[in-house]
N, C-alpha and C positions, 0 to 999 in steps of 0.2 A: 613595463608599466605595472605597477603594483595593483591586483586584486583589488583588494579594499580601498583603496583610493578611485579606482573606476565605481566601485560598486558607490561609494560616498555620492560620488559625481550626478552621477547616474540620478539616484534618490533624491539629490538638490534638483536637478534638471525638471524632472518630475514632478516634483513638487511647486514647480511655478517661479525655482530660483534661475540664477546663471550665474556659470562657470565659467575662468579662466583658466587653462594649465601653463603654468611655469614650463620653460624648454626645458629643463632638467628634467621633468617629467616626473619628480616625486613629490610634488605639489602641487597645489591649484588655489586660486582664489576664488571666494561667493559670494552671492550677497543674494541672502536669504531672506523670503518672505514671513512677516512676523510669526505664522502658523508654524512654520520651520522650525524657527528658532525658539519657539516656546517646546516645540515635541521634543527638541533633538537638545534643551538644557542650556540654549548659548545666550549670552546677553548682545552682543555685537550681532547688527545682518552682515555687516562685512566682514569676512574671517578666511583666514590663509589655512589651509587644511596641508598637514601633514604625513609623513607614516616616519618620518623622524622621532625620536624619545624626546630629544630636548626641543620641540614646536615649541612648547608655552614659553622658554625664554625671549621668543622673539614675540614683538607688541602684536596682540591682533591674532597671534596663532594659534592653533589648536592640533594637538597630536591625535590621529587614528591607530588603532593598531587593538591586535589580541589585547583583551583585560579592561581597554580604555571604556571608560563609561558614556564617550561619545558612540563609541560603535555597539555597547549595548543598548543605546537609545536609538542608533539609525536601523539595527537588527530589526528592534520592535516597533518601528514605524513605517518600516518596508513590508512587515506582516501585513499592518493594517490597511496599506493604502495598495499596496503592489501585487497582490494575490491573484487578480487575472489578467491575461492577457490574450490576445488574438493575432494572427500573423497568417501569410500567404509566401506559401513557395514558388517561387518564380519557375515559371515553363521553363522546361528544358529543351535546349537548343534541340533541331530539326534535323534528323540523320536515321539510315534506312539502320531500323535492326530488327534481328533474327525476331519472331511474333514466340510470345514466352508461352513454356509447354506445362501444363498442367501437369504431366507424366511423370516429370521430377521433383515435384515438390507432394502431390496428392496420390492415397492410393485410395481404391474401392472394391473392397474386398468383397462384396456380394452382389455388384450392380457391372455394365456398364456405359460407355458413355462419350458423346460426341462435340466434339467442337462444333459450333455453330456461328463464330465468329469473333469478334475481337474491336473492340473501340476504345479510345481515351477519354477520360473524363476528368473529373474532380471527386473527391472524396474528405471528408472533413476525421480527426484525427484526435481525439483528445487525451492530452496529457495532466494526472493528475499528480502532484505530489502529495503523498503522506508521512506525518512522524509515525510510529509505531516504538510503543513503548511495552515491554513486558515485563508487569510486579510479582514476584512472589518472597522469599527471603531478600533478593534479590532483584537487581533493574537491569534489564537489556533496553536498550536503544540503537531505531536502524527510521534509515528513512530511504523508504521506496519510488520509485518514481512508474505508473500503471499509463500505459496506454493502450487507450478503446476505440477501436473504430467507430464512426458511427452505423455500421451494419450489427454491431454486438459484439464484435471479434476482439483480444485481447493482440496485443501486438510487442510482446517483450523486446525484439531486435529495434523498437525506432526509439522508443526514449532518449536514447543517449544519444542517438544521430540529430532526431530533433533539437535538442536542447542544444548540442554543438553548436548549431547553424543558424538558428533560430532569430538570436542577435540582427543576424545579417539580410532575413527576410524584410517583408514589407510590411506595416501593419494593416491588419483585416478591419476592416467595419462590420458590426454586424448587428444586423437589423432584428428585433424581439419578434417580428411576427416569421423568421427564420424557422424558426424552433417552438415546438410543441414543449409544454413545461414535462405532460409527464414522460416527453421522447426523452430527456434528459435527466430525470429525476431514474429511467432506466439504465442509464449507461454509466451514472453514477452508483449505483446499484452493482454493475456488473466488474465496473471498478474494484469496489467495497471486496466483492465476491473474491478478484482475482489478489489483493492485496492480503486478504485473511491467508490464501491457499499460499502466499510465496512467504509472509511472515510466519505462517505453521511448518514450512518447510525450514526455513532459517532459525528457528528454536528448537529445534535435535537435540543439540548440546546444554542448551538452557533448561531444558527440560530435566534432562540426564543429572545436571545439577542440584538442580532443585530436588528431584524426586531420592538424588543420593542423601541429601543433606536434611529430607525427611524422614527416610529410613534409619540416619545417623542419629538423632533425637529424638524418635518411636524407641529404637534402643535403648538409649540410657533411661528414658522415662522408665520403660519397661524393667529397665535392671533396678532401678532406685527402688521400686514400689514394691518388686518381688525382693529384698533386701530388706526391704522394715516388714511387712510383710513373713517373712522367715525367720525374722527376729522374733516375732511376737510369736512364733506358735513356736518356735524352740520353746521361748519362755514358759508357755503353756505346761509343755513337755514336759521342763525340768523342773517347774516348782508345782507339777501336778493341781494348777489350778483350776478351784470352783467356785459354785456358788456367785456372788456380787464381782465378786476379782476376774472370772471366768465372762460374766456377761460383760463388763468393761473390755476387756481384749477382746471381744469379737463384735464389741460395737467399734472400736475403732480401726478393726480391720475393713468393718465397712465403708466407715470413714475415708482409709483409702483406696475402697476400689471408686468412691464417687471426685477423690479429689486428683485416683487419676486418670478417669475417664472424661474430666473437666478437660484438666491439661491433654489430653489429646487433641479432644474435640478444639482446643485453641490452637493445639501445634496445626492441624487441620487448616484451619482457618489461616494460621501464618503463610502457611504453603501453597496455597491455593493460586492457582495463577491465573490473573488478572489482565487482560489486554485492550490498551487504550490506543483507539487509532485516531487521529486528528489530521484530517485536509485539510493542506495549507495552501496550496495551489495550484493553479488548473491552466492549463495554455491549447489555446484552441489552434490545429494548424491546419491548411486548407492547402492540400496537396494535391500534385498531379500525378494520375495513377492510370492501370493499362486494365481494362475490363473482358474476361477471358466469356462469352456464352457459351455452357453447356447443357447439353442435354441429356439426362440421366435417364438410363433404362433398367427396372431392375423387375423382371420376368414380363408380363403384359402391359406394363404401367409405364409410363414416363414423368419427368419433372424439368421443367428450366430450370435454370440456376446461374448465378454468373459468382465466379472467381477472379479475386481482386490483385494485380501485380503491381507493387508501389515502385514505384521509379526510384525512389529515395534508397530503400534497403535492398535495394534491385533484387526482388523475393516475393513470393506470393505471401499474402496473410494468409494465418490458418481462418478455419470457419469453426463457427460456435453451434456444438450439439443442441439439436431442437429440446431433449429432456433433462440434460443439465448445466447445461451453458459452458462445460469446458472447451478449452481451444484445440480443435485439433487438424493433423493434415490426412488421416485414416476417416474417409467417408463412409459410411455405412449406412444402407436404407430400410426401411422397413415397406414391409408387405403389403400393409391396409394404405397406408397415407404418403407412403417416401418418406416419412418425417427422417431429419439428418441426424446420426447418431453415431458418437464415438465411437471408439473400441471397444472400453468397457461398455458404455451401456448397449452395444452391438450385442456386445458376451451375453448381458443379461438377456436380451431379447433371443437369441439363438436357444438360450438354457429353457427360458420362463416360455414361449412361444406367442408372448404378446409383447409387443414395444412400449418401453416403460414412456414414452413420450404421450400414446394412448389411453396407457393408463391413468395420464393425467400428472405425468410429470413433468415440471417445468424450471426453468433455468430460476432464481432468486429471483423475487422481485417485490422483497423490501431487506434494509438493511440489516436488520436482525435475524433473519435465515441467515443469510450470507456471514453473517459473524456467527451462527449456532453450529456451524463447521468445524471448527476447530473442539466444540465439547469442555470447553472451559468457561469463566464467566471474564465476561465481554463489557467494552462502556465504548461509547463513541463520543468527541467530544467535534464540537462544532465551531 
């Protein structure tokens, strides 16, 4: 069954029409409600949909496919109407297994630390999609798909499992007094945070470009201006000039050191790299997951804590450092508070003898830190 013709289906469905498929299975019929048909460009609600070239020779039909201006009309109707959804993974059938060991997935390098049992629960799961676009001489384009727990935790391994499957769940309801705005307005945050750190990591080479291809025309500017520049004071040299002729040559060697310190500061400007992130989609998934309590000792002190095993990526989540929110499975405690802390910023606290989490360091929590990361200039577009 052809892609685009599901996805076509799909978005008529949705939108309040109905569908027939053709047995052949590379078409289908609709009959679209006016709303439809005025978005998606069609004069007929009745219309035979295609992924054939020659559709419009037959009465009534209409061809989908790469290029066609139906399917850049149902692309950007699917933005506007289709952007969230919610869904629930169904329990997983009942059968005895091994209770999952914290010991291989988490280490704790200055603490230690006791199981204190194990339950199943529920755990909500959100997946966002972003485009990411990178300007400078040049465009990159990538689109990432972030998923965050709703404990904080970044979850690289389920995007792609979710979205597999996802289809096939059931849809969630979900009720507004569910959700605190700004519990969410945080996780979107941490979203933001984790899609800067993996689109800065996938511009190395973007970068290397760019930064060669300003070095390449810092050059020639440089060589042009020391060139006229060398011209004129030869000139000088050799016709021993004074007087009015003398101040003319050295006003317009002024001239060019202001006309090419312009052009720099433009070339500047050309190369400057620019990154625009725009979420386009969000899918809530309401997952069954295996809940690990432990209990952390690190010299006099203790802490609870529970660690999360998702049934789905049958894998623990990592957890999110209390002072900068990265993900990790290296648990590290501090002295005064337990506050939970990466490697690095472990390092730092080992080196510095106070926990930068104390110090008042905290994971992102507005979008504009979280894009001030990367040290270039940033736009977000909504």
């Amino acid at each position: 069954m052809n892609d685009i013709l599901t996805f076509a289906s799909t978005l008529i469905e949705e939108s309040g029409g109905a569908v027939e498929w053709n047995p052949s299975e590379n078409r289908f019929q609709a009959l679209l409600p006016d709303h439809a048909c005025n978005r998606l460009g069609l004069q007929e609600a009745l219309v035979t949909v295609s992924d054939t070239v020659n559709a419009g020779d037959e009465q009534g039909s209409i061809s989908i496919g790469f290029g066609t201006e139906l399917l850049d009309r149902a692309i950007l109707m699917a933005r506007e109407l289709g952007n969230t959804a919610s869904v629930r993974m169904p329990p997983l059938s009942i059968r005895k297994q091994a209770e999952p060991d914290p010991a291989g997935s988490f280490g704790f390098p200055n603490s230690t630390y006791e199981v204190k049992g194990t339950h199943d629960s529920w755990l909500d799961y959100w997946v966002w999609s972003f485009e990411v676009a990178a300007d400078a001489d040049e465009r990159h384009e990538a689109v990432h798909h972030i998923c965050v727990s709703s404990l904080g935790a970044g979850c690289p391994r389920l995007p792609g499992l979710i979205l597999e499957q996802a289809l096939d769940w059931e849809p969630l309801t979900i009720k507004e007094s569910e959700f605190q705005e700004h519990s969410l307005d945080n996780l979107f945050v941490a979203a933001c945070d984790r899609v800067v750190r993996r689109a800065g990591e996938g511009l190395t080479q973007f970068r290397e470009t760019v930064t060669r291809h300003h070095a390449r025309d810092i050059h020639r500017i440089e060589t042009y201006f020391q060139d006229l520049t060398g011209e004129m004071e030869a000139e000088i040299q050799k016709r021993q000039l004074q007087g009015a002729e003398l101040d003319i040559r050295k006003e317009k060697m002024e001239q060019l050191k202001s006309e090419k310190a312009r052009k720099l500061n433009a070339l500047k400007d050309k190369y400057r790299l620019r990154l625009t992130i725009d979420p386009t989609a969000l899918l809530l998934a309401r997952m069954p997951v295996r809940r690990c309590d432990l209990l952390v000792k690190r010299r006099k002190k203790e802490r609870r804590m529970s660690v999360v095993y998702n049934l789905l990526s049958k894998g623990f989540d990592p957890m999110a450092c209390e002072a900068c929110g990265h993900d990790t499975y290296t648990l590290g405690f501090c002295d005064e508070a337990l506050h939970l802390l990466c490697e690095s910023c472990l390092t730092m606290f080992t080196n510095e003898k106070t926990c930068p989490r104390c110090r008042g360091g905290r994971p992102p929590a507005k979008v504009e830190t979280a894009l001030s990361r990367l040290g270039i200039e940033k736009g977000m577009e909504k």
